[in-house]
N, C-alpha and C positions, 0 to 999 in steps of 0.2 A: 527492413527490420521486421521481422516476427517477435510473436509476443514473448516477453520476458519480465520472470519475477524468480523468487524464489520460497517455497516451501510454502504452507498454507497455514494461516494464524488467522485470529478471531479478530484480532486488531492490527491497527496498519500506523509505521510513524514516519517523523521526519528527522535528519540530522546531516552531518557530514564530515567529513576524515580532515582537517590540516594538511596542506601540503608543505607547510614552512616551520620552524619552532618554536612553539609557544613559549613562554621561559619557564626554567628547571630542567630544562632537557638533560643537562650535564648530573642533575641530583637523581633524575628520574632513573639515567643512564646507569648510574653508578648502582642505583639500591639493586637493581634488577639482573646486572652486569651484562646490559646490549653491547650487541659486537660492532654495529659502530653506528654511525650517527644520526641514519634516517629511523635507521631500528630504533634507539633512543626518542625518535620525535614520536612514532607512534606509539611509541610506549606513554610515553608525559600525556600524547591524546588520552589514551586510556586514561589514567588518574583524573589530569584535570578536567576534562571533560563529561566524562562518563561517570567520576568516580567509583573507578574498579581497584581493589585492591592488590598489593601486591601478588599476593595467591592467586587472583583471578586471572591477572596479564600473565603470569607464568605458565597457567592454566591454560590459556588460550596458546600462547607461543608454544606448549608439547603438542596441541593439537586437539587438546579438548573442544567443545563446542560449550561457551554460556554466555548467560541470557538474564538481564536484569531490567526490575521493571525501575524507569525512570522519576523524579518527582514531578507532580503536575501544580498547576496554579489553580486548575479547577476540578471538582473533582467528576465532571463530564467528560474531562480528556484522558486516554492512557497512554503513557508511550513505553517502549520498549526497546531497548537494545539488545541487539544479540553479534557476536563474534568469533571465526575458528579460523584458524592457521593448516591450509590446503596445499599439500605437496602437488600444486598443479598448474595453469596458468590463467588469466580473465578471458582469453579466446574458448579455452573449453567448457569454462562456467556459463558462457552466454551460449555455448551449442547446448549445454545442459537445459539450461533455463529454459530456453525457446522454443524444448519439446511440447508443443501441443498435445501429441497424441501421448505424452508419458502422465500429462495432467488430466486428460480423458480418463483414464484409467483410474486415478483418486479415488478414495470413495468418497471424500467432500463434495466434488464435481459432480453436480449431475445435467451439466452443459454447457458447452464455451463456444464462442467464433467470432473468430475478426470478423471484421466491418471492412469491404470493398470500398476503393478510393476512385470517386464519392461513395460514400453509402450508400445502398438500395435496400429497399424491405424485404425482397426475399434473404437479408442477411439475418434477417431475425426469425427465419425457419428453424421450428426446434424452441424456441421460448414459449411458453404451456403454463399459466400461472396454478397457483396448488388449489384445491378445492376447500380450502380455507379462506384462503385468499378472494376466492368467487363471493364465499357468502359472505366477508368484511365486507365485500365492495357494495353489496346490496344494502348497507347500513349506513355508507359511507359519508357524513358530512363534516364540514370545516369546524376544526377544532375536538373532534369525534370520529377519528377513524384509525385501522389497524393497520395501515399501510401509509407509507410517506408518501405524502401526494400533495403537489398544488391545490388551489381551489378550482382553478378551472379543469383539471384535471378530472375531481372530485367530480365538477359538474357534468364535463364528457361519458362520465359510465353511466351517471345519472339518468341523464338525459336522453343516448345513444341507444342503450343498451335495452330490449324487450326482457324484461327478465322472467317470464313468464314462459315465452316462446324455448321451444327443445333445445334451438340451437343458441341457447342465450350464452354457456361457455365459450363458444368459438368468437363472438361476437365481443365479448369482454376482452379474450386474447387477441384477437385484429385490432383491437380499438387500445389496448397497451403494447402489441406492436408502434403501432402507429404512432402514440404520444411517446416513446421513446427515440424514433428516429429522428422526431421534429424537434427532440429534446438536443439529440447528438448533432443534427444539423443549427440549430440556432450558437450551440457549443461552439463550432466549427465557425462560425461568423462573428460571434460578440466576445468571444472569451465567457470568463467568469461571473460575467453580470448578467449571463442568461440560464444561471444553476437555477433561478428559482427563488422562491419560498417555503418549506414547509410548512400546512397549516391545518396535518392530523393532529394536531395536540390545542392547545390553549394558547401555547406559548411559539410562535412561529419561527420556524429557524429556516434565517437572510444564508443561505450557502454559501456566495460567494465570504463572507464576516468571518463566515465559521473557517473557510478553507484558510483566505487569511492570516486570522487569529491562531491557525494551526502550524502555519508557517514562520509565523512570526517569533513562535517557541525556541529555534533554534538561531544560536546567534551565530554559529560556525558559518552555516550553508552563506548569508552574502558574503562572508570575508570569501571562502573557498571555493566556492561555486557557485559567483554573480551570474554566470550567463544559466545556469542551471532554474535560478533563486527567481532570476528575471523571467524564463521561460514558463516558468509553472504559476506566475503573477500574470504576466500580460498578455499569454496567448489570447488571441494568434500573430498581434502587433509585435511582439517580441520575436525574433528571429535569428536561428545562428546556422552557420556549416556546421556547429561539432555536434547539432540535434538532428536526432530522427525520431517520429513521433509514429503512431498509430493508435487505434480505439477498436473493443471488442467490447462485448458483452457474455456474462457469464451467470449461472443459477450455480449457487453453490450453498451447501449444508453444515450452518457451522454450529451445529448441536443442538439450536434451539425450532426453529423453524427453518428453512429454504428462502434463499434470499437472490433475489433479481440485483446483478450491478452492472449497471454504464462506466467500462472503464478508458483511460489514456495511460497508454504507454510508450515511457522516451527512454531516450538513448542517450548519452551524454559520454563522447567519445573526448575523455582527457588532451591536454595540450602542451601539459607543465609536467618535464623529468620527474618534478619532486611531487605531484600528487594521484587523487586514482587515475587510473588508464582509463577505465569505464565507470560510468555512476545511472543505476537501471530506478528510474523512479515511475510508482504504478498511481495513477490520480485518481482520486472515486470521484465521479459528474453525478454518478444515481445509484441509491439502495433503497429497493422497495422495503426495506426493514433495518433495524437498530443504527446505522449509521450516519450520522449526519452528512459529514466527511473525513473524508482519509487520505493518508498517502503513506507508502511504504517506498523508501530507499535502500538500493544495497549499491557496496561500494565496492570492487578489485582496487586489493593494492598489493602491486608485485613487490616482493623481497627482494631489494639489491644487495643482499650479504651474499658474497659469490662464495660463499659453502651452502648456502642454502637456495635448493629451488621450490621455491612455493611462493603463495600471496595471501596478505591478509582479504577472507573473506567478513562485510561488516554490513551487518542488516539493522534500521534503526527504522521504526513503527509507529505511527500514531494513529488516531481516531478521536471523534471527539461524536457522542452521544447521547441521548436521552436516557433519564434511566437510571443512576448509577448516584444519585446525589438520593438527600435524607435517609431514614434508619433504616427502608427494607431495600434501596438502590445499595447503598452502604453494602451490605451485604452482597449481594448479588457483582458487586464492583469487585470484593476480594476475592470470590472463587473464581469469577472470570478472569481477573490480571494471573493469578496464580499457575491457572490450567495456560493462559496464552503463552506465561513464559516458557513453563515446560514443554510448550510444544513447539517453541522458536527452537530451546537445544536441542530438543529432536532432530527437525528439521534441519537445523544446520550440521548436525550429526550424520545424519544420510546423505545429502547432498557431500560431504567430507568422503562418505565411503565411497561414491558414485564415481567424484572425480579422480580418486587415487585408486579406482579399480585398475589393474591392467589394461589395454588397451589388445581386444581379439584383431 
């Protein structure tokens, strides 16, 4: 498997599509006049779930692209739902997705690359931290710093690093090479209880709590996709045939500063006629900025109405971060949810035009 996501958002979430019928299907069916009955399930998903309104699912089924922002319990979490109706199939949405060199070209991206199995460190050729980032590090102690860092972390640049000496930037980048590989390798060993701590701020954030806690938002994903729901909990004890995983790292620019992320990406190849065929979930392990943790899921679901060839495409986004709580996070929460969503319909707007180009 190569790496797969879809379109570029500020924030990342969790959820998942029903493959059975919730009840109302038969009311949902009727307001909306689906043509027959799986159609009607994913429809009542939208309402009940999502809470999209009529307009909206009709919206979506012509083939519009929207994108609504979810309620949260806290107001450190965002989530986001996005949805468009793709005259195409989930086989050429994951040849889409899985362009590397079509996200190189971004201008968010300004570096991406899998991780060789096992990892080696010349995989992190190419990772350069920004010249801001250098002189945060020169500041840097627990509880007091501009980048998400452990405390031993904190103490390695501390300690390590001559910052005096010319070649003190290259020395800083070998030495966050380094604490990311060992980061990605303990990953690969313990699961989730080896994310860490955060403790640039006052208030330290348990990674593994937050990822969790961020999972735990959605009540869909166990009923629909336990072996999914299990995989992204108890890796690497958790194990199935219908997963394929991989991990890359990525510097990408999402308006405010440049940001370093350790990510895992799975595969989840459907098993059940009645739900998605593939379900692509992207897991954040590391952001050297704003995010605690994240995950972004998108779901294929083909259209069995045989007048219709397409599939629902369903992208659903969380995050949860620092930041975004009392009266000037407040603020800076509303224009950032605002911009993310308009830029999930974008995104799924393009990606709509991409797959239903003709085929040279």
């Amino acid at each position: 498997m190569r790496y797969l996501r879809i379109g570029v958002s500020a924030f990342l979430l969790i959820g998942s599509l029903p493959p059975g019928p919730p009840s109302g299907t038969a009311r949902a069916s009727a307001s909306i006049g689906a043509a027959d009955k799986k159609h009607g399930e994913i429809l009542d998903f939208f309402k009940k779930y999502v809470g999209l309104s009529s307009d909206q699912i009709r919206a979506i089924r012509s083939g519009q692209s929207v994108a609504k922002i979810l309620d949260s319990p806290s107001g450190n979490e965002v989530f986001v739902f996005g949805a468009v109706y793709v005259r195409s199939t989930p086989e050429e949405y994951l040849k889409l997705a899985s362009d590397i060199d079509a996200l190189k070209r971004l201008p968010n991206y300004l570096a991406i690359r899998k991780f060789s199995d096992p990892p080696q460190l010349s995989d992190l050729d190419g990772l350069i931290l920004e010249a801001e980032d250098f002189k945060d590090l020169q500041k840097c102690r627990e509880g007091k710093c501009e980048m998400q860092l452990p405390t031993d972390a904190m103490e390695g640049f501390r300690t390590k690093v001559n910052w005096l000496a010319p070649d003190a930037r290259d020395q800083v980048n070998r030495i966050a090479k380094d604490l990311i590989l060992e980061a990605l390798k303990k990953y690969k060993e313990g699961g989730n209880a080896e994310l860490g701590i955060y403790r640039d701020k006052n208030n330290p954030a348990a990674i593994e709590q937050a990822f969790e806690t961020l999972v735990s938002r959605s009540k869909a994903l166990p009923v629909y996709l336990p072996e999914l729901q299990s995989y992204l909990l108890k890796y690497p004890e958790a194990k199935s045939e219908h997963i394929e995983s991989e991990f890359y790292w990525e510097k990408v620019n999402f308006g405010l500063k440049p940001t370093i992320r350790l990510l895992q990406a799975i595969l989840y190849r459907g098993t059940d006629s009645k739900g998605p065929e593939y379900a692509v979930a992207v897991k954040q392990l590391y952001a050297s900025h704003y995010f605690h943790t994240a995950l972004d899921l998108t779901v294929c679901l083909r259209d069995t109405n045989e007048n219709q060839q397409g599939m629902f495409l369903i992208t659903l986004k969380g995050s949860q971060q620092a930041g975004l709580t009392v009266f000037k996070g407040s603020i800076v929460r509303k224009v950032a949810v605002d911009k993310t969503r308009s830029s999930l319909e974008r995104a799924l707007a393009a990606t709509k035009v991409a797959l239903e180009r003709p085929k040279k």
